[in-house]
PATOR-667767 format. One record per atom (N, C-alpha, C, CB): x, z, y. Coordinates in steps of 0.2 Angstrom, whole numbers, plus 5000, padded with zeros to 4 digits. Each point is the difference from the previous one (the first is absolute). Last residue first. Glycine has a CB too. Layout:
% PATOR-667767
XZY;...
***
This chain:
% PATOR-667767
502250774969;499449985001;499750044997;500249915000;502350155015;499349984994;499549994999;500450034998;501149875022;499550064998;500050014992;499249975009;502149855000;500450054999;499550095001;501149905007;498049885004;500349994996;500750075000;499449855001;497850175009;500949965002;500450004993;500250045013;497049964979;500850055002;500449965004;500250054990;497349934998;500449985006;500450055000;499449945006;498950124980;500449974998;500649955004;499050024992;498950105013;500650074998;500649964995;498950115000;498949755004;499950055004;500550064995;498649965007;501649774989;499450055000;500150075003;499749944989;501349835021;500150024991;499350075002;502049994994;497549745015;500350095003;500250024993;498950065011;501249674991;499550064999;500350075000;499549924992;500749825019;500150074999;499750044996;500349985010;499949744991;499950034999;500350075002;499549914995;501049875017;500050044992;499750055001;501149974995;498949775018;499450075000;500450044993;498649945005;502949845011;499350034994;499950075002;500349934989;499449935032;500550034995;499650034995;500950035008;498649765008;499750054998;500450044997;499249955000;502049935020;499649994994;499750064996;500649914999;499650065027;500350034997;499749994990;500350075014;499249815009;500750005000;500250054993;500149985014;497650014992;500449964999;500849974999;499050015003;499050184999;500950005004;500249954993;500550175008;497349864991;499950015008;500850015001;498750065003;500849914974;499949945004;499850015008;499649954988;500450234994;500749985000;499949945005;500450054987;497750135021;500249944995;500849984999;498849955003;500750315007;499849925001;500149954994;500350025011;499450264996;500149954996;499849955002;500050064993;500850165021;499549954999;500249964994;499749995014;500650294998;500449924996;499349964999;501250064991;499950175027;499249964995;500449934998;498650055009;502650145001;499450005003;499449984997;500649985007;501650144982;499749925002;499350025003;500649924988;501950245005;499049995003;500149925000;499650115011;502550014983;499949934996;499050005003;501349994986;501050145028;499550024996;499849944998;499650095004;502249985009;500249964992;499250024999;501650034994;499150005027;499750074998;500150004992;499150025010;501849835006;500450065002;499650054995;500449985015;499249764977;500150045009;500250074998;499049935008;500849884974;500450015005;500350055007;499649904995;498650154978;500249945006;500649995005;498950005001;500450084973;500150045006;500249955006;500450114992;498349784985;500450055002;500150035007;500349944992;497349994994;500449985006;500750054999;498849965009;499750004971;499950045003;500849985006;499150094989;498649794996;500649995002;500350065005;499749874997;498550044982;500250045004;500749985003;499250094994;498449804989;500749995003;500150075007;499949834996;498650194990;500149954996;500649955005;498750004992;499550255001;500549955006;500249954994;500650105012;496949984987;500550014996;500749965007;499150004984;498450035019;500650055003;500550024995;499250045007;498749794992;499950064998;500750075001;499149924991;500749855018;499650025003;499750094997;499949865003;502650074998;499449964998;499550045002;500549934992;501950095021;499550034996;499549974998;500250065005;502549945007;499549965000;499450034994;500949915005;501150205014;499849984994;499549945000;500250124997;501950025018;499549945001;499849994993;500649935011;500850265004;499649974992;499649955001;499850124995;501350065020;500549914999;499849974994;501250045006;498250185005;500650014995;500249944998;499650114996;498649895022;500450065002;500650014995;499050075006;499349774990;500249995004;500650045002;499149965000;499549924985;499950074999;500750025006;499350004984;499149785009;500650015004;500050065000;500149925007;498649924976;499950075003;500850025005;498950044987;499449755000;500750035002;500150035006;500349934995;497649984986;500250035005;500950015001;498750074998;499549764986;500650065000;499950005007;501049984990;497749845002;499850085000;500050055001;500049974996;501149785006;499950034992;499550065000;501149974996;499649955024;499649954997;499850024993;500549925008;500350285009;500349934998;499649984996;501050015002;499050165019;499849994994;500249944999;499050074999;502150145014;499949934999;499449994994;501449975004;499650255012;499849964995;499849955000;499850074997;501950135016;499449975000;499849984993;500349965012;501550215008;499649974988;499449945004;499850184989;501150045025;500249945000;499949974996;500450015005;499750254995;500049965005;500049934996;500550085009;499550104979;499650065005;499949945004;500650145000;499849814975;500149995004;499850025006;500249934994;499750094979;499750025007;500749975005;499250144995;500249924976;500049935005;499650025006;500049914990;500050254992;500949995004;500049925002;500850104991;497349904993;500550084999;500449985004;500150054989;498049795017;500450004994;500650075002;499849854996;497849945012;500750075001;500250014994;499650085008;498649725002;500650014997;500350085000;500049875004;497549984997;500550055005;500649994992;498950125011;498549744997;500550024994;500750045002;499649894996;497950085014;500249964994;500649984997;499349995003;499050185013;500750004998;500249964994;500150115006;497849865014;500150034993;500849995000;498849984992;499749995026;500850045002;500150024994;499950055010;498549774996;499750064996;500650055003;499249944987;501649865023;499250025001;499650054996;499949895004;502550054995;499850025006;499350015002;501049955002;500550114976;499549925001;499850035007;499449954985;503150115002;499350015003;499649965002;500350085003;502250014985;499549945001;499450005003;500549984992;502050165007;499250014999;499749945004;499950145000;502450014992;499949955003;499049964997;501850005000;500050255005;499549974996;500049925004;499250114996;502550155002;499849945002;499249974996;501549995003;499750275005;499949964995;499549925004;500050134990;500150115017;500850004997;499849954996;500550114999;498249955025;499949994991;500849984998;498649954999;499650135023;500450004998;500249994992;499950065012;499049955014;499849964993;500650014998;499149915002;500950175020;499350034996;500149984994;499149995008;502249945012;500550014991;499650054997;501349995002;498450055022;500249974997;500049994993;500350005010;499450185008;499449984998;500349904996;499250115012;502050104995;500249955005;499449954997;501450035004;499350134978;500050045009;499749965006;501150064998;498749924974;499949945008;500050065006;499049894994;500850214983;500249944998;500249955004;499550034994;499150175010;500849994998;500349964998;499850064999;498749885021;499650054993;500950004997;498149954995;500449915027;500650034999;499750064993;500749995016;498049794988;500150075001;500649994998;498950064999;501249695002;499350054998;500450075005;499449964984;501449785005;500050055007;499650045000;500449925006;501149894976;499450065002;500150055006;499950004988;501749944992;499849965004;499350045002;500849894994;501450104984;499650035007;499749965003;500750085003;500249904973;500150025005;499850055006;500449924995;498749844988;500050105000;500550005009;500150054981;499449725013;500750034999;500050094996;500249925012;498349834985;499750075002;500650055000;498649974995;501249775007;500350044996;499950055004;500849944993;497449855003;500550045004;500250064997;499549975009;498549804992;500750024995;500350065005;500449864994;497050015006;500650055002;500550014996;499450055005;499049734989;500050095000;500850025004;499350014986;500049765013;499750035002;499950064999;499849925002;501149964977;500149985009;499250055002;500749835000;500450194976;499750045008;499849965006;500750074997;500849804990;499550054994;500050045007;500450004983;500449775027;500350074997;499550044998;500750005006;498549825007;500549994994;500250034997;500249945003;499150125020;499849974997;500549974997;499250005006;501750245003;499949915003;499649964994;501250005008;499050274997;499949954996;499949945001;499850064996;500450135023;499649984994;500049934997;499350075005;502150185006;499949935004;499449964992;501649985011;500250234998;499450004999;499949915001;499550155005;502650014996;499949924997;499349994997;501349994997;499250265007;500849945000;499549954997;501450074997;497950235010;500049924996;500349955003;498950034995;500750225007;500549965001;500149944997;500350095003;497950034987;500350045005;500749955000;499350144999;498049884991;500449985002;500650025005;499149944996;498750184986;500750005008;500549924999;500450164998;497549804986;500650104999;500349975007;500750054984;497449815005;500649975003;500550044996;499649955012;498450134988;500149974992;500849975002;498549954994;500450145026;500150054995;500249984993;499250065006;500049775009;500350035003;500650074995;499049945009;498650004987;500549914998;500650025002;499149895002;499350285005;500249994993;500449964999;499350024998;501250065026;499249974996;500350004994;499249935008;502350175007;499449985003;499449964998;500850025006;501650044988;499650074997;499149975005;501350165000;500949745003;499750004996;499650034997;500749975001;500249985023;499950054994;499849984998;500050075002;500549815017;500750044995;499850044995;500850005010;498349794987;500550075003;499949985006;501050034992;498249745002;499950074996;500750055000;499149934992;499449835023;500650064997;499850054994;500450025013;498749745000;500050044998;500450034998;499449965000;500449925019;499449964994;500050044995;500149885001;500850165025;500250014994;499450014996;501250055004;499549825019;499750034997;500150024995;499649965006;501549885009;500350065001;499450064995;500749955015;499449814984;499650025008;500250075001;498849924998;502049954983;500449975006;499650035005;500549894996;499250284984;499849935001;500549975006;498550024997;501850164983;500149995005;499849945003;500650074998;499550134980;499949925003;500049995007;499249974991;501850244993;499649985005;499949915001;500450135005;500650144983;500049935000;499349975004;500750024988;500950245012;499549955002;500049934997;500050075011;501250154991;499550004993;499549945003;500150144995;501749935020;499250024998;499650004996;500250005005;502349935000;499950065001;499550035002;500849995001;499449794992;500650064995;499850065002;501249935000;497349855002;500450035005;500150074995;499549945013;499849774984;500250064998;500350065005;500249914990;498249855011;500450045001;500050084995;500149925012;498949804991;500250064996;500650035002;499549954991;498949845023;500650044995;500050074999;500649925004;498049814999;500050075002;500650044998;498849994998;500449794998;500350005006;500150074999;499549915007;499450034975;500549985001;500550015006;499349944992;498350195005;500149945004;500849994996;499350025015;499250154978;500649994998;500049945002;500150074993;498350035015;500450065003;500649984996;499250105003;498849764994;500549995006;500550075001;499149915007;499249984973;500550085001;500349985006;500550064988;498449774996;499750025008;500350095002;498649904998;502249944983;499350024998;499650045005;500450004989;502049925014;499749954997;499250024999;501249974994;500350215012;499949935004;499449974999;501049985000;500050154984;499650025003;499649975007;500750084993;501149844992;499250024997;499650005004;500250064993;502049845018;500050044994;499250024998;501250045003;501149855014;499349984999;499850034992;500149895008;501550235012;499949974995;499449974998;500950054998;500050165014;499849984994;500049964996;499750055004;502350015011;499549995001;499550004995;500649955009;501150244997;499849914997;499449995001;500649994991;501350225016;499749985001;499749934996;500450075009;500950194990;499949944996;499449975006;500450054985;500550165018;500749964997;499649954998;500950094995;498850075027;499749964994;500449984997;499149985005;500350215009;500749994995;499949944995;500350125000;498850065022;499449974996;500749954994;498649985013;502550165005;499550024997;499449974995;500450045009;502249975001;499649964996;499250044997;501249934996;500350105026;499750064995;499749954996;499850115008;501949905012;499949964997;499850004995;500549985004;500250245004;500149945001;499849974996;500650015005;498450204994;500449974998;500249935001;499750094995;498250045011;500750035000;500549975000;499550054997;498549924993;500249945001;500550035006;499049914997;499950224990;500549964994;500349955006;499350014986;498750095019;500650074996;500549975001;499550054992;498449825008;500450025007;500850065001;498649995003;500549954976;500049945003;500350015006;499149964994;499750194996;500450004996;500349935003;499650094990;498249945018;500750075002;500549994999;499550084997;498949774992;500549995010;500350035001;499549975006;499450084973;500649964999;500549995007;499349934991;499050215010;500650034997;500449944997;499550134998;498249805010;500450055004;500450045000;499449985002;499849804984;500050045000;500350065006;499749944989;500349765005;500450075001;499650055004;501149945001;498449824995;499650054997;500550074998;499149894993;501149895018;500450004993;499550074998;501649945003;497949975018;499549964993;500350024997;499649905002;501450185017;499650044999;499649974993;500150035014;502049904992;500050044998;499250024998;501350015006;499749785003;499549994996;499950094995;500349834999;501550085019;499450005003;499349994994;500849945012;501650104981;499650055006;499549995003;500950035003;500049814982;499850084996;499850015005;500750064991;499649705013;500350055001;499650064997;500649945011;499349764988;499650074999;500650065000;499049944990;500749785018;500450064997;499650034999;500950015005;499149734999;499750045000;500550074998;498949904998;501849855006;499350004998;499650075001;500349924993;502349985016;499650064997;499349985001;500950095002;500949744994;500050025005;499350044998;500849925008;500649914979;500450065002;499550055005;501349934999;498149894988;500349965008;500450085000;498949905008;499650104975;500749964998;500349975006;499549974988;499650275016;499349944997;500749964998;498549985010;501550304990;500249935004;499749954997;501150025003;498550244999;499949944995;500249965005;499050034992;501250245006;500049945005;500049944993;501050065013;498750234988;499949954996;500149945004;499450064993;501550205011;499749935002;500049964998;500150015005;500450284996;499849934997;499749965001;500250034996;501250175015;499349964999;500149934996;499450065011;502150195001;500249924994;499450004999;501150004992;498950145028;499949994996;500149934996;499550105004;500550085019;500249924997;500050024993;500849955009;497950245004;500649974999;500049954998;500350075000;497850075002;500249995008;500949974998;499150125007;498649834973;500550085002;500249965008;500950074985;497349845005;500250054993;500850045003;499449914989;498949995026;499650004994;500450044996;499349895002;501850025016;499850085001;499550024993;500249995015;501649804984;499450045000;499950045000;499949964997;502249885004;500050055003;499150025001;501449985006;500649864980;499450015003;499950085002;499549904992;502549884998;499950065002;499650005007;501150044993;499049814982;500050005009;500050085002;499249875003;501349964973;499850085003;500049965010;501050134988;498549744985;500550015007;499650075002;500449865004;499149924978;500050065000;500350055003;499749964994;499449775003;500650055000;499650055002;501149935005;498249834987;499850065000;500550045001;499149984994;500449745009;500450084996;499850055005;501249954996;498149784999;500050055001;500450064998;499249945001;501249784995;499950074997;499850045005;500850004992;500349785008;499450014999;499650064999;500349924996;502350064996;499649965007;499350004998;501049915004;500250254981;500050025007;499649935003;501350075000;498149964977;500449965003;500150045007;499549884994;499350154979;500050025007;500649955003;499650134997;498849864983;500349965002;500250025008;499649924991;498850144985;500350015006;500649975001;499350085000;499649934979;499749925005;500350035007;498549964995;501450224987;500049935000;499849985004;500149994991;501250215017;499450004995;499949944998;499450095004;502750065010;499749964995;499350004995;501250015001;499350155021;500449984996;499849944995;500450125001;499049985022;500650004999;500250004994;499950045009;498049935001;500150074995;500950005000;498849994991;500149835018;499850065004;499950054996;499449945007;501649834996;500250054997;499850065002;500849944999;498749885014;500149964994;500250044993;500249905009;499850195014;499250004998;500249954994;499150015013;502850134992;499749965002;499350004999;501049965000;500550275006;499749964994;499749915001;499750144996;501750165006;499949925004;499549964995;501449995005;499750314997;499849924997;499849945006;499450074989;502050175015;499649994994;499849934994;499650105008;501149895022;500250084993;499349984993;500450135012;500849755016;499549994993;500350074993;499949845004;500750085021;499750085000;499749994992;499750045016;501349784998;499449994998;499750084995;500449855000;501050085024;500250034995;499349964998;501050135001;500549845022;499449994996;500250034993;499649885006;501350245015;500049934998;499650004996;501049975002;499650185019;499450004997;500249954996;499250035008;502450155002;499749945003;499649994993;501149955011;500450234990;499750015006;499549945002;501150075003;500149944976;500650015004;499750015009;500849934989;497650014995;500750014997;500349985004;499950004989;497450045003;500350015007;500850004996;499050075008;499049754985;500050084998;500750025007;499749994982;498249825012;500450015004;500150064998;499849925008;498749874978;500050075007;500750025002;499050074995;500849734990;499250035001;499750075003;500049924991;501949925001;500250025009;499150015001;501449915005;500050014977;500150075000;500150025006;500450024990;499649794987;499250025006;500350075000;498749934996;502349834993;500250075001;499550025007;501449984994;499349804985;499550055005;500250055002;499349984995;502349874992;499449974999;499450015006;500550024989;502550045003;499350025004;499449945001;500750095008;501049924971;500149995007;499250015003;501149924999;500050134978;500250045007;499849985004;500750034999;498949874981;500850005000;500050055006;500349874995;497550094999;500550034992;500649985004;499349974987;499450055031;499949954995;500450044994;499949895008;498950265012;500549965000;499849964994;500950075005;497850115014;500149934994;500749995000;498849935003;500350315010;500349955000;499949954991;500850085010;498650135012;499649974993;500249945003;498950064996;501950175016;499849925000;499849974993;500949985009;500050265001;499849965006;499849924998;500850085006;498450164979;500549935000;499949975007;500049964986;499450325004;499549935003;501049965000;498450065013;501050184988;500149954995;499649954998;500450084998;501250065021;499249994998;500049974995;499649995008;502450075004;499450085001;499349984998;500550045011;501249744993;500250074998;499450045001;501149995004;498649784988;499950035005;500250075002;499349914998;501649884984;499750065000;499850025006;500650014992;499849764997;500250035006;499750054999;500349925008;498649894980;500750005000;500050055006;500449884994;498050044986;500050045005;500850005000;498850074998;499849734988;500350084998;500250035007;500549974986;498949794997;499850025006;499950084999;499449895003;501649874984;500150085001;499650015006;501150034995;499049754987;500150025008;499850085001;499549875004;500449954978;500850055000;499950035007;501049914993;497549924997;500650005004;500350044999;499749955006;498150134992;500149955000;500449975002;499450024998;500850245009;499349955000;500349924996;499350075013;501250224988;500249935001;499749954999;500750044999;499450225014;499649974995;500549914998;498550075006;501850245002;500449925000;499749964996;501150045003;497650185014;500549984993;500249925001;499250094990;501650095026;499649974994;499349975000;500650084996;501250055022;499049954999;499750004994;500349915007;501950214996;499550005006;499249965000;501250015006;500450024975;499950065000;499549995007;501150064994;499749745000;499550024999;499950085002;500049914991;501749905014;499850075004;499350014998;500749995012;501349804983;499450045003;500150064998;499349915001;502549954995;499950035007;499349995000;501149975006;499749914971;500250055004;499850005008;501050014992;498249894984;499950005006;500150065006;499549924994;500849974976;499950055004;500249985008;500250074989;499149864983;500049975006;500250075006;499149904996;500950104981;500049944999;500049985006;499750004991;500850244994;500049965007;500149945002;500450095002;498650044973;500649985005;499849995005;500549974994;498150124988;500650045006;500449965005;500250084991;498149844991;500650024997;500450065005;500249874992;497949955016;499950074994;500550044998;499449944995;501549955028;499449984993;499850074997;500749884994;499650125032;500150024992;499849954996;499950115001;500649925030;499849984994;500149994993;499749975009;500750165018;500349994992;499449974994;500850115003;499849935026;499650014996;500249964995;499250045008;502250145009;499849934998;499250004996;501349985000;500450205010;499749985005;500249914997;500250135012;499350134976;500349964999;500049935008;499650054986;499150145007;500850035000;500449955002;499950084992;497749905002;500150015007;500650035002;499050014999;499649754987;500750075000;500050065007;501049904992;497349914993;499950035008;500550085001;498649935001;501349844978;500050065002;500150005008;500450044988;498649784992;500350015008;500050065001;499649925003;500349944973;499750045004;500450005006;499650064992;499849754989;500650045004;499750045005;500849924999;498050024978;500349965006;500650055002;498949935003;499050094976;500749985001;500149965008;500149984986;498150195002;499849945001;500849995004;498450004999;501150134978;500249995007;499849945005;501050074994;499049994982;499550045000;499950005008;500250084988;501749824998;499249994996;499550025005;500350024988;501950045016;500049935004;499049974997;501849954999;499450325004;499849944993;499749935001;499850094993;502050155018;499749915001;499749974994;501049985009;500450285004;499549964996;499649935001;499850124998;502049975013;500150054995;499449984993;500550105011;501049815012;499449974996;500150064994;500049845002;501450225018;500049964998;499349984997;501350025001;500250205000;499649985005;499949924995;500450085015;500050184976;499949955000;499849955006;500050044991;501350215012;499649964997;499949945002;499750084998;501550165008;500349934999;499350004998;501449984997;498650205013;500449935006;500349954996;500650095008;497050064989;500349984999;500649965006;499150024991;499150155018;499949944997;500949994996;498949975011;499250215001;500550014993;500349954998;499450084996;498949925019;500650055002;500650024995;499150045005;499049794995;500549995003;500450065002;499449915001;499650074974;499750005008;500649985005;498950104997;501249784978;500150095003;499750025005;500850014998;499349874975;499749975008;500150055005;499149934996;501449974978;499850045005;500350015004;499650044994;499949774991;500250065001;500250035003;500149984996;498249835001;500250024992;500750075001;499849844994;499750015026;499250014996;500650014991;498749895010;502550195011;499849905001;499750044995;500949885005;499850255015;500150024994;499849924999;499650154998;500649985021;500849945000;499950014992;501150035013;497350065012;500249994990;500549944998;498750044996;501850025029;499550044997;500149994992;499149995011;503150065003;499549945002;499450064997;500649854998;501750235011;499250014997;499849935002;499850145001;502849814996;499650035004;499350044996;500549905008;501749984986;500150055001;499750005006;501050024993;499549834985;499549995005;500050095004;499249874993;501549934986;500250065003;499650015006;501149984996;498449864981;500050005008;500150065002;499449915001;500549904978;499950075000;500450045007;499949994987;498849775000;500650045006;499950075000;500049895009;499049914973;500050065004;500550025004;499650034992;499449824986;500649985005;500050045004;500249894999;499550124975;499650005006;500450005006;499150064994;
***
């Protein structure tokens, strides 16, 4: 079995791979397996993955097997992410860190050979060195309208020219509605294919519809104290897309419409171009039955729905982090009325957006991620599950057997951590330049039977 066995002299999180055992992050192994640890080519739906490194300042594309078949130095996911590749070989990914925020000064295209293609980053203005220049302040996600999920489904065919895009960006806002200071706000901006803005939507001016409780605001106004106060945190925006519900007279799932995710309120949410919100659910769960069968949602990553073609289409996909998240009463658990919701443990959860039934979820012993992860569904069925915080990218059938895993090594930057923002699978035929490589098989040894060499067995 072919394996790397990797040094590493930080706390990550779980750093276990399926068959042996697995640790929390406080206790984390300094040597273990990285690389493809599990792969049955029978059971997988096969291409080259795309990782969204955050240690690292590239993006990295995998065969099956582990290897590195393409790689694109000098971007800056940690700041923007994520890094998608579209048809051609063409990367599109966040370049330039914005000090004290976390946010990218620019959203950048190149060809499979490097060369700049696009580059959008003058859709506000940040302050450096006393004077005003253009920044695109972009954080978390992006997305075209010819890609409105951002990943592979049949028949889609995304392109930068022609395209709509959806960025995801901060502006710094100052609402007496939620507090008397500047605040990191989020800002959804849509560019038409002329480049020139169609429509925005900003958090702060939609506080009072989000349905925040008088000790969330408290706890809000608390908090915003604190420079530059990411208060509302959205990590994921998309668009919906053309999908069921639509189709059969549901306008609150207009295709136009977008899906957001906000981290630090248990909040998922649609969003029209008129600034109106078609429908949410959270920040509590506990608020109606169909809700209660859900359980707490808390700090959730990469809400968005099933692109037509794909098994599910039109059901909610999202990796349900645990951790924290939530704004309510001060109580012991929450001096500062924050980080109400709280869980030692991950889920990834399928949902039908109009009954809110839960039609299919993913967990598992010591699979948690407190931040960043997402999910893919792929044509076969299978899910691929970005497990983010310990650098596990798996793949899962529909009855949750893994069948291919890959555990990210320690990365380049000062902290050597192997996190991944979030990975995408593409067709071997979107990086034409690269032939299909063969596919060998992995099979895991069985649980207490892995040793470094010179263990007894």
């Amino acid at each position: 079995m072919s394996i790397a066995l990797t040094r590493r002299g930080f706390a990550g999180g779980l750093v276990g791979m399926a068959g042996l055992a697995a640790a929390p992050g406080w206790a984390a192994p300094t040597v273990f397996p990285t690389g493809t640890t599990i792969f049955d080519p029978a059971k997988t739906w096969s291409g080259f993955t795309v990782l969204s490194l955050l240690d690292t300042r590239a993006v990295v594309v995998l065969d099956m097997n582990g290897r590195t078949v393409k790689r694109w130095d000098d971007f800056d996911v940690f700041s923007g992410g994520p890094a998608r590749v579209l048809p051609g070989g063409i990367v599109v990914a966040p370049q330039g860190a914005v000090q004290g925020h976390l946010e990218a000064n620019a959203l950048v295209a190149r060809d499979f050979d490097g060369k700049e293609l696009w580059r959008r980053d003058d859709t506000t203005t940040i302050e450096r060195d006393g004077k005003a220049v253009p920044s695109a302040r972009q954080h978390h996600d992006w997305q075209l309208d010819s890609f409105p999920a951002g990943y592979y489904s049949p028949g889609v065919a995304p392109s930068l020219e022609g395209s709509r895009k959806l960025l995801l960006t901060h502006e710094s806002a100052k609402n007496p509605a939620i507090a008397d200071v500047i605040l990191d706000d989020d800002r959804l901006i849509v560019l038409g294919p002329d480049g020139k803005l169609e429509w925005e939507w900003q958090a702060s001016k939609h506080i009072d519809a989000l349905g925040f409780g008088a000790p969330a605001r408290a706890a809000i106004r608390r908090l915003a104290a604190r420079d530059n106060f990411d208060w509302f945190h959205i990590n994921a925006a998309t668009w919906l897309g053309p999908n069921k519900w639509f189709d059969t007279g549901d306008d609150r799932f207009d295709p136009g419409n977008v899906i957001i995710s906000s981290r630090a309120t248990s909040i998922i949410a649609i969003v029209r171009p008129s600034g109106e919100i078609a429908w949410q659910i959270g920040p509590d769960f506990g608020a109606s039955p169909e809700l209660m069968k859900i359980g707490q949602i808390i700090g959730q990553h990469h809400a968005h729905l099933i692109p037509k073609g794909l098994p599910g289409a039109g059901n909610l996909l999202v990796f349900d982090n645990g951790g924290y998240s939530g704004y309510g009463d001060v109580s012991g658990t929450s001096a500062r009325g924050d980080s109400i919701y709280q869980r030692a443990g991950s889920r990834v959860l399928e949902i039908d957006p109009v009954s809110l039934e839960l039609v299919w979820s993913y967990s598992a012993p010591n699979f948690y991620s407190f931040n960043i992860s997402g999910a893919q569904r792929l044509p076969n069925g299978n899910t691929l599950i970005t497990e983010g915080a310990p650098g596990r990218i798996f793949e899962v059938t529909a009855e949750k057997d893994i069948v291919w895993e890959f555990m990210n090594p320690p990365g380049e930057g000062p902290r050597h951590s192997n996190t991944v923002y979030r990975a995408y699978r593409i067709p071997y035929g979107w990086m034409p330049q690269v032939a299909p490589p063969a596919e060998v098989p992995i099979v895991a040894p069985e649980g207490g039977t892995f040793h470094v060499p010179g263990t007894p067995g």
